[in-house]
N, C-alpha and C positions, 0 to 999 in steps of 0.2 A: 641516320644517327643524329642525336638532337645537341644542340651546339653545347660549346659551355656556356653562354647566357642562359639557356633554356635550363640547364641544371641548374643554375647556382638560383632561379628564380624558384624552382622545386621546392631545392633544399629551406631555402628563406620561406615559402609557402610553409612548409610542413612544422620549421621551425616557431612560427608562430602558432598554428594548431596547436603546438606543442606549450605553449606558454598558457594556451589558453585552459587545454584540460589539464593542467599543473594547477591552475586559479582554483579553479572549478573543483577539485577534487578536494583542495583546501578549504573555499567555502563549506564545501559538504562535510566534512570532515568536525567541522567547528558547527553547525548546525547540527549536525549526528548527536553528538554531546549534551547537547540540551535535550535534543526530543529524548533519546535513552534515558537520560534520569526521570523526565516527564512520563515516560512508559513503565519505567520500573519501579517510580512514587504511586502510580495509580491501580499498580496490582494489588498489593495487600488490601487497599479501599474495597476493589471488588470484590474479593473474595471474603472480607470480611460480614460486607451487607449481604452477601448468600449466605452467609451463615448465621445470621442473627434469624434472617426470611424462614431459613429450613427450620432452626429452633423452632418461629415462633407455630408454625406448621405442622410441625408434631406434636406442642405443646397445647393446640386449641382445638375446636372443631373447624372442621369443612367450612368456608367462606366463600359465600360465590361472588366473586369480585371479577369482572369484568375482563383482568387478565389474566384469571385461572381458570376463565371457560375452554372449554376443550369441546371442537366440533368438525367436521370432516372436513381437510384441506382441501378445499375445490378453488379455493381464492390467496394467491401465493404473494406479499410484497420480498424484493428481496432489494437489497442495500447493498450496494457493487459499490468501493472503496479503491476507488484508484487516483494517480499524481494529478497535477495541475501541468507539470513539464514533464517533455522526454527527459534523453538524454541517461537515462538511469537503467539499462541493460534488459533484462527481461518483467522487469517490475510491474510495468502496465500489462503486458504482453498475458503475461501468467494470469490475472485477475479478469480482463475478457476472454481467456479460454474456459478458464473456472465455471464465470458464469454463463457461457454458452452451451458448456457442461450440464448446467444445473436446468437450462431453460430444456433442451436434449430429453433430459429425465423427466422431467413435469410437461412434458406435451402434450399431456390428457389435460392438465388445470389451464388454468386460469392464471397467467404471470405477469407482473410488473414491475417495471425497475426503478427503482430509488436510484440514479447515477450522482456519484458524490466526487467530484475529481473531472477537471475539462476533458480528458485522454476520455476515459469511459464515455462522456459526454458525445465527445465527437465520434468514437465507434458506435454508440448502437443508433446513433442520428441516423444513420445511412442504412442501417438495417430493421426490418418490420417488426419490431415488437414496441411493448406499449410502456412507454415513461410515465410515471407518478408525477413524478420531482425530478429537479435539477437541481444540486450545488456547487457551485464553482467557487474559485479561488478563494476555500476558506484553510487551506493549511498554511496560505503567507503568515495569517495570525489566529494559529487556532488557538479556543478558549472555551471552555464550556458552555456559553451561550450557544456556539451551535450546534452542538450534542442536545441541547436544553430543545431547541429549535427543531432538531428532526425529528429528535422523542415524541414530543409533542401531536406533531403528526402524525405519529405511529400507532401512539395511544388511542387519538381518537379517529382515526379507520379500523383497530381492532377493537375497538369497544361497541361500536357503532356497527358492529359486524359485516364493515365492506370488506373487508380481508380476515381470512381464515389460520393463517400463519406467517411469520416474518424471519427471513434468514438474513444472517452476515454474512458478504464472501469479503475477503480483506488479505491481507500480508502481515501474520503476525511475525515480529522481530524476535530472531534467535539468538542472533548475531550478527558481527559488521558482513561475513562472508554469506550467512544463511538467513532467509526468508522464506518462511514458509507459507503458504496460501491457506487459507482455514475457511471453510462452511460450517456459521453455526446456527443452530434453530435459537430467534430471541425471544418468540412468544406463536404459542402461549409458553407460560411459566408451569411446565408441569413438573419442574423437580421438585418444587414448593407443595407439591401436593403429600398430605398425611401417609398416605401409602407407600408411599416411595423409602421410606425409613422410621427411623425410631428416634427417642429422644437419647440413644445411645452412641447414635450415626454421626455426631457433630463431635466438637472439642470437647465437649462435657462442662463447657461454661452454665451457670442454673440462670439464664436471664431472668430478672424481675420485669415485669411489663404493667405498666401504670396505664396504661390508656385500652381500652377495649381490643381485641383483635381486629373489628372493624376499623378503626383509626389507624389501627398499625398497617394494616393492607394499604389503606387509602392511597397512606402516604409513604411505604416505604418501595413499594410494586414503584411505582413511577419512578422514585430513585432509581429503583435497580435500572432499567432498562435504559435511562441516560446515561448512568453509568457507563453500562458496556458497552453503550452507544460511542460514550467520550472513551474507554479505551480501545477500543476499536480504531477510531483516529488516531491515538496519538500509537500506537504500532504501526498503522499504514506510513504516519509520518516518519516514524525513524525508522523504517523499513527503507522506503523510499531515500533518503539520506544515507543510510548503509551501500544500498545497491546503486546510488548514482556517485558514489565515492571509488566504489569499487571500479566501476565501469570507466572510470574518470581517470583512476592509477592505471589500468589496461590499457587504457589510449594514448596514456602519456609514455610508457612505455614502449608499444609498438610503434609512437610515434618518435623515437628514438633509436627503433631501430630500423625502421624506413630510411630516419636520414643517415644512419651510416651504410643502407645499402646504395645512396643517392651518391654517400661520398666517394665512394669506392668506386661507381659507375662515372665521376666528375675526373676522379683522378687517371682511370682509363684513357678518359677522353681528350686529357691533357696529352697524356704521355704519347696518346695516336699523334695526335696535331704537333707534340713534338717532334716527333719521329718523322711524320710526312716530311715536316720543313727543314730536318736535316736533311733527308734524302734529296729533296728538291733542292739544296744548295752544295751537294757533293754532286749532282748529275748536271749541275749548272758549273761548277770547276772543272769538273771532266770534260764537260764538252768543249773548254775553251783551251 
């Protein structure tokens, strides 16, 4: 049976874990708040400039612009978006099965990973497939520079036809309790193509367009895909923030209820060593 020092060293133990994922859950909690508004200003952007692209796509002819070539995927980049820290419950966990997943299915191509987050970074180090890129610690201060920064890359491997298609796998935020894992195809850009609709298929806004269809491609194709690039981030971010808040009030919880099972086992142990020392000084008056 373990002494009372040895509880009450427990309990003190557990008691500060306890203080710490209270901090922690609070930190996260007040980080959440910013990236959430950050992810939920950056919606309407994208789906705005998809719908000017599809207009302007319905509205012209055929362009063959470099990210609306279409050619058999034999050469696969894919963008694994995971934390910089644990600590956040199944957050990382989910995003390397995802992509293990995806590698699983594409076993006939040709895959590589874009790892964007230390966690992802340090899983596939240890295991035989083949890395692109690496980026680490850019969620301390994300900003569109490094959305700007991967796009980039991206563009010119698929332009340049070293890669044949590009997927997202990420933690799109639902809410504080839900995160959902999403695969998406980011290029080629084939919803953009004329086939695919009408000029009846969008809002029905009649865009004016002042500069050639070629200018407009040039320069809105690139936008797009930084974009989704940059919200892609800022969901992993308050994904991430969501799920290690949560995980943070579970711990802080459980570690609250650890120590009342600690106290209850301290107060036992009182009451033995009470009780021993009365016995031992009735069996010592008896005997005298």
């Amino acid at each position: 049976m373990p002494s009372l020092i040895d509880m009450r060293r427990r309990i003190r133990s557990v008691r500060n874990t306890q203080q710490i994922t209270k901090a922690m859950k609070m930190v996260a909690a007040a980080k959440l708040r910013r990236a959430q508004e950050s992810a939920f200003n950056a919606r309407p952007y994208a789906g705005l400039i998809k719908e000017v692209l599809g207009s302007l796509a319905v509205r012209s002819a055929v362009q063959q612009h470099p990210l609306l070539a279409r050619r058999p995927q034999q050469r696969l980049l894919v963008l694994a978006l995971s934390g910089d820290r644990g600590l956040c419950g199944a957050f990382n966990t989910n995003i390397m099965r995802a992509t293990e997943r995806f590698l699983r299915e594409h076993r006939e191509q040709e895959v590589e990973l874009v790892l964007i987050g230390r966690k992802s970074r340090d899983y596939f180090r240890r295991r035989p497939v083949q890395v692109a890129r690496e980026y680490v610690n850019i969620f301390a201060k994300l900003n569109y520079l490094h959305a700007r920064e991967i796009a980039a890359e991206v563009i010119s491997s698929y332009s340049q036809e070293k890669i044949d298609g590009v997927f997202l796998i990420y933690n799109s935020f639902k809410s504080v309790l839900t995160q959902r894992v999403l695969v998406e195809q980011l290029l080629p850009l084939a919803d953009f193509q004329p086939a695919k609709g009408s000029a009846d298929s969008f809002s029905g806004v009649d865009y004016i367009y002042e500069q050639p269809p070629q200018e407009l491609y040039a320069s809105l194709l690139p936008k797009y895909v930084e974009v989704q690039i940059f919200g892609a981030l800022l969901e992993s971010a308050a994904s991430e923030h969501a799920a290690r808040m949560t995980a943070m009030e579970a711990a802080t919880s459980n570690a609250g209820d650890m120590i009342d099972g600690l106290t209850l086992k301290l107060n036992r142990i009182r009451q033995a060593t009470i009780t021993k020392e009365l016995i031992e000084v009735v069996s010592g008056a008896a005997s005298l």
